[in-house]
Biopython code that builds the backbone (N, CA, C, O; Angstrom):
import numpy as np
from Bio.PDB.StructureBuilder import StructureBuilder

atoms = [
    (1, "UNK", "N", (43.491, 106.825, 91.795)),
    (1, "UNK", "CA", (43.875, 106.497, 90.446)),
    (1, "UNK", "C", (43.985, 104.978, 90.305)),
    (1, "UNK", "O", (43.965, 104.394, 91.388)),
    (2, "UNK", "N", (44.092, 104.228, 89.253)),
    (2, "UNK", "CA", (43.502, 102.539, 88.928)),
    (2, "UNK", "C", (45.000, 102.627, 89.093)),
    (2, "UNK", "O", (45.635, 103.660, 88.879)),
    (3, "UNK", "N", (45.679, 101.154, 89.598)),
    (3, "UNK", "CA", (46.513, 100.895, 89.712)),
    (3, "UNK", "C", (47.288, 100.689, 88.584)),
    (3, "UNK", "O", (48.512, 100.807, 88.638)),
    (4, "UNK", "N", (46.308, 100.195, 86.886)),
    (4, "UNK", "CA", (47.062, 100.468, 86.211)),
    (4, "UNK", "C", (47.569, 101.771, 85.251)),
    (4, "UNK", "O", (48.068, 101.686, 84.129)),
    (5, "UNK", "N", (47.322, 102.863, 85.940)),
    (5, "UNK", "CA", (47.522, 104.759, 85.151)),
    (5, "UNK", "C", (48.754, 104.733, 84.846)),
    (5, "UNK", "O", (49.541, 104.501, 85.764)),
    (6, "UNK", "N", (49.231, 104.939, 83.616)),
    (6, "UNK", "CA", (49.982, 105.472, 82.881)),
    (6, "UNK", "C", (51.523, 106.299, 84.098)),
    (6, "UNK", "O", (52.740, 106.192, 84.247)),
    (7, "UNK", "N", (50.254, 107.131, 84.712)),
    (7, "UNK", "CA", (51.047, 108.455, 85.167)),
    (7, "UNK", "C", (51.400, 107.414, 86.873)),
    (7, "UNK", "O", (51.534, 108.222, 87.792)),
    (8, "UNK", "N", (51.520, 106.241, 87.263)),
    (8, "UNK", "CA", (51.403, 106.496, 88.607)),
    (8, "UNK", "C", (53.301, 106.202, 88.836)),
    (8, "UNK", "O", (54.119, 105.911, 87.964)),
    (9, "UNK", "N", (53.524, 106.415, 90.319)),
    (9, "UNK", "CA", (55.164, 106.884, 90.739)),
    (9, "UNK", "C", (55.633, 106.036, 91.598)),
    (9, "UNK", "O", (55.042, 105.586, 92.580)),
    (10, "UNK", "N", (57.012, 105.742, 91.139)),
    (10, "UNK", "CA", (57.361, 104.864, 92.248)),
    (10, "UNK", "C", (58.515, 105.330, 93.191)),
    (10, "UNK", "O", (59.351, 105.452, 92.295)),
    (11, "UNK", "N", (59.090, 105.630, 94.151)),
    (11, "UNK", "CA", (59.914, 106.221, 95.083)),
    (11, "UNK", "C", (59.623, 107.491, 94.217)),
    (11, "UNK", "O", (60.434, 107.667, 93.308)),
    (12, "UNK", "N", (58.950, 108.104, 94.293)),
    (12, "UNK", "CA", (59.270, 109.688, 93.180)),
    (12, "UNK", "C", (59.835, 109.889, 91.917)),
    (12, "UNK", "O", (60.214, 110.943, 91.407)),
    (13, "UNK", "N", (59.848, 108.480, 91.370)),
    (13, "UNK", "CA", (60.368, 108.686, 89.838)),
    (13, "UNK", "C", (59.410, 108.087, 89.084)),
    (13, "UNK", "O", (58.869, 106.987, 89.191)),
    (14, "UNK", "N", (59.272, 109.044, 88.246)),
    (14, "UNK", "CA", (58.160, 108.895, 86.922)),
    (14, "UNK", "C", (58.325, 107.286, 86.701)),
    (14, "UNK", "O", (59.421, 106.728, 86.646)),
    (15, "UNK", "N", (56.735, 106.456, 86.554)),
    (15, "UNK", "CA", (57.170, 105.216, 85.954)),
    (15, "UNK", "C", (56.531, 104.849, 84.929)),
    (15, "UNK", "O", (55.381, 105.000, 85.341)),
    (16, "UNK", "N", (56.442, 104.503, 83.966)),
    (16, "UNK", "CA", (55.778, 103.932, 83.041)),
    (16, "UNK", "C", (55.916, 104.785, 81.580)),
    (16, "UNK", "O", (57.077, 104.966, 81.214)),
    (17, "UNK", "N", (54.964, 105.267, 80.808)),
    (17, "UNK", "CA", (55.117, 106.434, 79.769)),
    (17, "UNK", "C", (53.655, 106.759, 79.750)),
    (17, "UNK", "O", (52.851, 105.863, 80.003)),
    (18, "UNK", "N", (53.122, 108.348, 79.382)),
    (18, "UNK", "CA", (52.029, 108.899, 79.259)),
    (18, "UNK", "C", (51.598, 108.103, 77.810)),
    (18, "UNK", "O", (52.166, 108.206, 76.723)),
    (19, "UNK", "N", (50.322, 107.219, 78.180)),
    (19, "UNK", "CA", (49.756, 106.703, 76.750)),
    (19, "UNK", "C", (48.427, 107.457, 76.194)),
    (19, "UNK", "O", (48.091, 107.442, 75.010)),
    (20, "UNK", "N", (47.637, 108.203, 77.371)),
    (20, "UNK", "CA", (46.630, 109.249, 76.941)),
    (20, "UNK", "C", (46.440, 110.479, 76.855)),
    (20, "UNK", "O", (46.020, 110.717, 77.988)),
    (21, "UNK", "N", (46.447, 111.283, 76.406)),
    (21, "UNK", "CA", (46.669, 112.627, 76.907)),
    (21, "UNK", "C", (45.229, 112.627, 77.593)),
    (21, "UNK", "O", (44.399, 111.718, 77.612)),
    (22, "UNK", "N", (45.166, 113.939, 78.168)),
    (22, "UNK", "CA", (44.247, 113.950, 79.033)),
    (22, "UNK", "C", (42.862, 113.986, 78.964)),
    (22, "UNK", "O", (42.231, 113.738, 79.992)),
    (23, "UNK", "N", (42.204, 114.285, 77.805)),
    (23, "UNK", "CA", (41.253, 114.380, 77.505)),
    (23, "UNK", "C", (40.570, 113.106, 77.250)),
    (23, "UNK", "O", (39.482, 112.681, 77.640)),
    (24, "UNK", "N", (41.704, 112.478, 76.312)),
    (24, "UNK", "CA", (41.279, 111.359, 75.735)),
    (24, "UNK", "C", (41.385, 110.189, 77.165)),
    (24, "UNK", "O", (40.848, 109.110, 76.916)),
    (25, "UNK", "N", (42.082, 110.321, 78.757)),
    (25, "UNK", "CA", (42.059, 109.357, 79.315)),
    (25, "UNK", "C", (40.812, 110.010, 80.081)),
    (25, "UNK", "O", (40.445, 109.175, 80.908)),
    (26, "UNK", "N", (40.127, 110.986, 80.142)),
    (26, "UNK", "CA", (39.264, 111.478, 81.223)),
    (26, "UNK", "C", (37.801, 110.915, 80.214)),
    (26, "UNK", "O", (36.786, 110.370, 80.649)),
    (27, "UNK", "N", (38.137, 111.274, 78.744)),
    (27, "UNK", "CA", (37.132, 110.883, 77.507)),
    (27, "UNK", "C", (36.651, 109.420, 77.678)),
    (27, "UNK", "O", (35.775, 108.784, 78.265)),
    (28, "UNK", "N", (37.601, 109.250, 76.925)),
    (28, "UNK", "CA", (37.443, 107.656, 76.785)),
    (28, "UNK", "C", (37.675, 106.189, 77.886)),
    (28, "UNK", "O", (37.415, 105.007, 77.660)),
    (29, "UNK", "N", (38.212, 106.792, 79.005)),
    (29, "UNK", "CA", (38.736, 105.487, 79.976)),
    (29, "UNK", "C", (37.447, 106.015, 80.910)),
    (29, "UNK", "O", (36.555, 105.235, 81.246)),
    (30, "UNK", "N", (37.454, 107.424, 81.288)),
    (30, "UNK", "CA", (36.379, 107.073, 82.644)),
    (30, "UNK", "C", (35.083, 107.940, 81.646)),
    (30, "UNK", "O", (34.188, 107.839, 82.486)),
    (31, "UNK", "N", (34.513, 108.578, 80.647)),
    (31, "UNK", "CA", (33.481, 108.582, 80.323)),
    (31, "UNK", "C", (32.885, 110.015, 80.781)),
    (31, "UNK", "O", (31.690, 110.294, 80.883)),
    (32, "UNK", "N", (34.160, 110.990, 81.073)),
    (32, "UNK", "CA", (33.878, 112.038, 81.155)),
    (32, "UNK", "C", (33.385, 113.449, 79.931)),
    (32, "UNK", "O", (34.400, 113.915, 79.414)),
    (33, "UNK", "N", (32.320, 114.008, 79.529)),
    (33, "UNK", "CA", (31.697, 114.842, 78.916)),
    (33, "UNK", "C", (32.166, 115.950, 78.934)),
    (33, "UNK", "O", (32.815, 116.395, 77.987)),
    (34, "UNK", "N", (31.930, 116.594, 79.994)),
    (34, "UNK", "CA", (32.150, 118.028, 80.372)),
    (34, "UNK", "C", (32.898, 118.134, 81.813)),
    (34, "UNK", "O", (33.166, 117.195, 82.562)),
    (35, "UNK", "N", (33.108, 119.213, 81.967)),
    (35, "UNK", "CA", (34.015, 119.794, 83.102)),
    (35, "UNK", "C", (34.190, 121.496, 82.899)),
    (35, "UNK", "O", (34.240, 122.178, 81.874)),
    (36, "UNK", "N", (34.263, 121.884, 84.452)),
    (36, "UNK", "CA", (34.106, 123.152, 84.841)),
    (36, "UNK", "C", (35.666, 123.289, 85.720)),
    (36, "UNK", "O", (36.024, 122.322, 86.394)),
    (37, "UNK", "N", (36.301, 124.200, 85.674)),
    (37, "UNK", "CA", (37.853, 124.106, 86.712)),
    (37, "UNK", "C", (37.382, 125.528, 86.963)),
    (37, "UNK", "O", (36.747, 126.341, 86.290)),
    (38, "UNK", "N", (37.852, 125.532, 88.020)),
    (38, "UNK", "CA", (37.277, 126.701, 89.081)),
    (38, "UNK", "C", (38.849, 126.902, 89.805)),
    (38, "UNK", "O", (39.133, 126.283, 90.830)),
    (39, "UNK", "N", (39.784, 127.805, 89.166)),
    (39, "UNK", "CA", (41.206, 127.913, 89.947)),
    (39, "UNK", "C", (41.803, 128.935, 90.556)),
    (39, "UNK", "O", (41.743, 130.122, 90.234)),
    (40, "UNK", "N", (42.467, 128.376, 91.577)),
    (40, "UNK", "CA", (42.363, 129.534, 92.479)),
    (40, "UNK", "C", (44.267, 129.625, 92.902)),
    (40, "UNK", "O", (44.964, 128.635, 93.126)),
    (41, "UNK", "N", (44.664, 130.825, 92.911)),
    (41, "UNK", "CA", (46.566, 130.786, 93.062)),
    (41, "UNK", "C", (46.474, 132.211, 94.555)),
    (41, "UNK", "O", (45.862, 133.271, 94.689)),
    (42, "UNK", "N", (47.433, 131.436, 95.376)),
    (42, "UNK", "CA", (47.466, 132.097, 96.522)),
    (42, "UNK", "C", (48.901, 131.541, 97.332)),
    (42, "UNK", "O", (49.642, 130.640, 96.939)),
    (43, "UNK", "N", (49.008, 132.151, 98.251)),
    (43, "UNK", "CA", (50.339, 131.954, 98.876)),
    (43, "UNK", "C", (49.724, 130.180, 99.633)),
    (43, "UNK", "O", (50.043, 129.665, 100.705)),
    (44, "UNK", "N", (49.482, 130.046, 99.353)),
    (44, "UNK", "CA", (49.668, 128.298, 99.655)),
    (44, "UNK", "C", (49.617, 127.581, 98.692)),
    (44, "UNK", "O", (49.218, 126.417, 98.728)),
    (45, "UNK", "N", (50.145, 128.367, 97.361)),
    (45, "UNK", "CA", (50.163, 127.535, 96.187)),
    (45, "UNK", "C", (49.232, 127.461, 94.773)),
    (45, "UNK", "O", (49.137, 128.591, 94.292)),
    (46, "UNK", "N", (48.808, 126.850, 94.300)),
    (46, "UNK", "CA", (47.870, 126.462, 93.088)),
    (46, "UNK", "C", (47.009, 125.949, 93.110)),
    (46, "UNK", "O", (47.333, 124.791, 92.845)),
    (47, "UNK", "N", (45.657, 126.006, 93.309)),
    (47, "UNK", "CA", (44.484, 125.025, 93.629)),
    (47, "UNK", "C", (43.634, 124.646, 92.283)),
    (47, "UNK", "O", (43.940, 125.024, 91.153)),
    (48, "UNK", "N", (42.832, 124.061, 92.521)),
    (48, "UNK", "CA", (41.544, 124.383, 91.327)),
    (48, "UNK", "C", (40.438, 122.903, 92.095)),
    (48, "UNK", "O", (40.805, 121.893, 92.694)),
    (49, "UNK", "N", (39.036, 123.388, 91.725)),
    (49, "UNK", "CA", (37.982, 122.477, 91.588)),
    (49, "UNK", "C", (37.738, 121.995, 90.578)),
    (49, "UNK", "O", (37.773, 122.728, 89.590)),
    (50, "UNK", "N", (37.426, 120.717, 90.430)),
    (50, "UNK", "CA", (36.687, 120.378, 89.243)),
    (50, "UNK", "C", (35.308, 119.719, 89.155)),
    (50, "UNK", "O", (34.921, 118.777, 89.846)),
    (51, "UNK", "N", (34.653, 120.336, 88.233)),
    (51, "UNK", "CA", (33.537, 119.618, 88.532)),
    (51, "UNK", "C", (33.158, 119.010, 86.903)),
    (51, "UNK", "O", (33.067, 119.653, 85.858)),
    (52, "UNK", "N", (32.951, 117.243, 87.193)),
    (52, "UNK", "CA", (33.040, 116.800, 85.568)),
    (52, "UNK", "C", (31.884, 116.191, 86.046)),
    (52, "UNK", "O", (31.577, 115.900, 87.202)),
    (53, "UNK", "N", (31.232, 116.024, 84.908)),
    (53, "UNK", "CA", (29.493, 115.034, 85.030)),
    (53, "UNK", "C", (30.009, 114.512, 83.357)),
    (53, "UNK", "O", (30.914, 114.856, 82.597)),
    (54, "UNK", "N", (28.952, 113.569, 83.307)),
    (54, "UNK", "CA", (28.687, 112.329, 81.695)),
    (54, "UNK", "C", (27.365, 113.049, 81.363)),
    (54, "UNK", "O", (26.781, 112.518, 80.419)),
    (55, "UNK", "N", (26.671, 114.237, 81.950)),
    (55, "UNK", "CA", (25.315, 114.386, 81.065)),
    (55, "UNK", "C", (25.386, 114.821, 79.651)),
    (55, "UNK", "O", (26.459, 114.408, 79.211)),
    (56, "UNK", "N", (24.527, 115.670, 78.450)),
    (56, "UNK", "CA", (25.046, 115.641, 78.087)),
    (56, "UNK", "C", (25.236, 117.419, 77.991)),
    (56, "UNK", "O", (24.638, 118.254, 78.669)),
    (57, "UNK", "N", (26.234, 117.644, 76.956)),
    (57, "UNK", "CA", (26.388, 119.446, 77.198)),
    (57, "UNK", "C", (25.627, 120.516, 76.937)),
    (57, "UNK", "O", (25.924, 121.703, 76.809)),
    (58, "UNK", "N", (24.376, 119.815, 76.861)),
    (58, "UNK", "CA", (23.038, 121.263, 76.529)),
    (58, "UNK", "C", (22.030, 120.962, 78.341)),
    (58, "UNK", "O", (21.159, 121.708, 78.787)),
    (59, "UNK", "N", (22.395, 120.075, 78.795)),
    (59, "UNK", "CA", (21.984, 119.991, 80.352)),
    (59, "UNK", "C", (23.138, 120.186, 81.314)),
    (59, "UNK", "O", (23.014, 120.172, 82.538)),
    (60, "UNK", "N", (23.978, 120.321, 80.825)),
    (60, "UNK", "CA", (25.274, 120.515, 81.760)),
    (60, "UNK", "C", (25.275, 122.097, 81.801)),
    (60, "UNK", "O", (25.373, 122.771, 82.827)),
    (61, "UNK", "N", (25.143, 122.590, 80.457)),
    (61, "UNK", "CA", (25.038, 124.353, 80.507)),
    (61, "UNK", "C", (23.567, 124.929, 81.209)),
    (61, "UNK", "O", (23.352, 126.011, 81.754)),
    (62, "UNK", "N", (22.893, 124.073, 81.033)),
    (62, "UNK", "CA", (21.412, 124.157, 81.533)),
    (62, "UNK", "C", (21.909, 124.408, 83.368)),
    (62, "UNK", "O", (21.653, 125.404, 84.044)),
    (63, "UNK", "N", (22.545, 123.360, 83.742)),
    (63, "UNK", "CA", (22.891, 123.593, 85.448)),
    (63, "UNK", "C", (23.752, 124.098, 85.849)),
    (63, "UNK", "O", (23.981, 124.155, 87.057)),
    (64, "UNK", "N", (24.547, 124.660, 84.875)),
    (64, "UNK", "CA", (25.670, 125.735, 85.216)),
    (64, "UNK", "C", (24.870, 126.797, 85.055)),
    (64, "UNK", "O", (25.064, 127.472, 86.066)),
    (65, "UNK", "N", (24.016, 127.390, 84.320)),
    (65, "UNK", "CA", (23.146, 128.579, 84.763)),
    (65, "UNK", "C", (22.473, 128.759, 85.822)),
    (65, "UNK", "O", (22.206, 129.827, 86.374)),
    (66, "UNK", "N", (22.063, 127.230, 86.250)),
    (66, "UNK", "CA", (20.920, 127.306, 86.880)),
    (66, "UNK", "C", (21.592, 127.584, 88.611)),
    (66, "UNK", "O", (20.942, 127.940, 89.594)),
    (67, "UNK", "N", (23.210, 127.253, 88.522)),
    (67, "UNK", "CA", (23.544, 126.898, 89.938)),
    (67, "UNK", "C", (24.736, 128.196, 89.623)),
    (67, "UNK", "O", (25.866, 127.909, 90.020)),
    (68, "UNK", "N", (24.628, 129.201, 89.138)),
    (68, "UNK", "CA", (25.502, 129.961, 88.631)),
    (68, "UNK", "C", (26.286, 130.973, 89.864)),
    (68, "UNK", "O", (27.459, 131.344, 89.843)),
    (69, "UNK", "N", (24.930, 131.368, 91.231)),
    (69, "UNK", "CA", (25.564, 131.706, 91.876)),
    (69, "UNK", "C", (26.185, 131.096, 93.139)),
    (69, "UNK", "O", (26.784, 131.661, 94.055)),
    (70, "UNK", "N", (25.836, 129.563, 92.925)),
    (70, "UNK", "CA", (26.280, 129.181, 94.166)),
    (70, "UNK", "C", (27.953, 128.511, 93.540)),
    (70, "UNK", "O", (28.830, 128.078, 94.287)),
    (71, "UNK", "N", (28.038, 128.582, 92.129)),
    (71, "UNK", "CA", (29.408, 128.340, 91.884)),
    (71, "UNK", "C", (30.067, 129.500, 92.172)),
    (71, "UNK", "O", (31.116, 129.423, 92.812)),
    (72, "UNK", "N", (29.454, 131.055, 91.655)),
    (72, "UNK", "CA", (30.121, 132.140, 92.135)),
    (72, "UNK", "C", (30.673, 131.913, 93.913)),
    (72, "UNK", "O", (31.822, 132.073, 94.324)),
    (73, "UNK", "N", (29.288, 131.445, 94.839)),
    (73, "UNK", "CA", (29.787, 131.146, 95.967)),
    (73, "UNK", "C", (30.811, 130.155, 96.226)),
    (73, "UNK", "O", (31.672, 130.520, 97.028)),
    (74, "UNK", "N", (30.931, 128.973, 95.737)),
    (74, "UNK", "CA", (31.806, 128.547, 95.904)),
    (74, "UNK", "C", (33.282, 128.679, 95.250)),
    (74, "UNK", "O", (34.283, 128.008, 95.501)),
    (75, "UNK", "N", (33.124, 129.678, 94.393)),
    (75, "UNK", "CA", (34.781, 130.471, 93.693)),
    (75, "UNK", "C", (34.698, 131.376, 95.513)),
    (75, "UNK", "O", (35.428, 130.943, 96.404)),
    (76, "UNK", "N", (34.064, 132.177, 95.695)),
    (76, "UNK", "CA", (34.963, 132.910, 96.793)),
    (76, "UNK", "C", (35.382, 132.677, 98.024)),
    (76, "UNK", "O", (36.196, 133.270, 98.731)),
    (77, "UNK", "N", (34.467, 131.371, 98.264)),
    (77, "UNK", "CA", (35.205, 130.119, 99.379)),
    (77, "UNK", "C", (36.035, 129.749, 98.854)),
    (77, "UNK", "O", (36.898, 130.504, 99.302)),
    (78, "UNK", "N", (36.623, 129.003, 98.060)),
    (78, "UNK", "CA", (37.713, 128.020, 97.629)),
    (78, "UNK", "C", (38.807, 129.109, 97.287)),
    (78, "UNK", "O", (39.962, 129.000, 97.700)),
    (79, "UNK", "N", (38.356, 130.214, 96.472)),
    (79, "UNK", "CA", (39.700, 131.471, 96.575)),
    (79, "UNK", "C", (40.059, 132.131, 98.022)),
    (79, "UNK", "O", (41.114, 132.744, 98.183)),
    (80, "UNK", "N", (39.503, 132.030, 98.624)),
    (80, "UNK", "CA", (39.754, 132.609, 100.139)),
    (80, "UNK", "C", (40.304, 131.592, 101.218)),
    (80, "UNK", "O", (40.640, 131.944, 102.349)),
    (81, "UNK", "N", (40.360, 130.292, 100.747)),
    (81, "UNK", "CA", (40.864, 129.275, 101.590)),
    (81, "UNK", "C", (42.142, 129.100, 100.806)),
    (81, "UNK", "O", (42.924, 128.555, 101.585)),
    (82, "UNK", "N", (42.714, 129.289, 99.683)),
    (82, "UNK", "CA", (43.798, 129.351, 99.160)),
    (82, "UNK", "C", (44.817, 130.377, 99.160)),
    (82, "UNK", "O", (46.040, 130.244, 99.208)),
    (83, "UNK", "N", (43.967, 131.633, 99.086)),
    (83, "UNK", "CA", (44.743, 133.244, 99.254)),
    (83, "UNK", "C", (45.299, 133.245, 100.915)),
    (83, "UNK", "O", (46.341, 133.788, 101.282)),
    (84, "UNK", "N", (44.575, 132.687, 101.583)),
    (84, "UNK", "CA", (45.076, 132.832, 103.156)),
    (84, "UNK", "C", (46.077, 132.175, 103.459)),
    (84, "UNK", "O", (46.523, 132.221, 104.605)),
]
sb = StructureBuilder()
sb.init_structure("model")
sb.init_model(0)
sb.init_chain("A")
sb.init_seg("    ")
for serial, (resi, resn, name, xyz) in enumerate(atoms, 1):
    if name == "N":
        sb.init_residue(resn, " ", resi, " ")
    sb.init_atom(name, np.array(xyz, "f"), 0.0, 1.0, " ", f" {name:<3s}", serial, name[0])
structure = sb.get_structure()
């Protein structure tokens, strides 16, 4: 995270104040388009993947079809390394 984020902590106490919500700091500060969260809840807690690209969203759906089962593969790796 840039040293100057909103969200970053100092001894464990919140410092600064939230100035983006999230969309708009993933939007507008780093130039993010789209995103896929792939989440997974298991006795070691709460996980998730993300996968964000800048293309734009009629080629982003284009390679989410196209890679459809190796995301399926990688949901039952990443759920099986979390469920355990």
């Amino acid at each position: 995270m840039p040293a100057d984020c909103p969200w970053r902590c100092a001894g464990g106490e919140f410092e600064g104040r939230v100035v983006y919500t999230f969309d708009k700091l993933a939007t507008q500060l780093y130039g993010c388009v789209n995103a896929l969260s792939i989440p997974a809840v298991g006795v070691a807690g709460v996980s998730t993947i993300n996968i964000i690209n800048r293309e734009y969203p009629e080629l982003f759906k284009h390679l989410m079809r196209e890679r459809s089962e190796l995301l399926l593969q990688m949901t039952h790796i990443f759920h099986s390394l979390v469920v355990v």
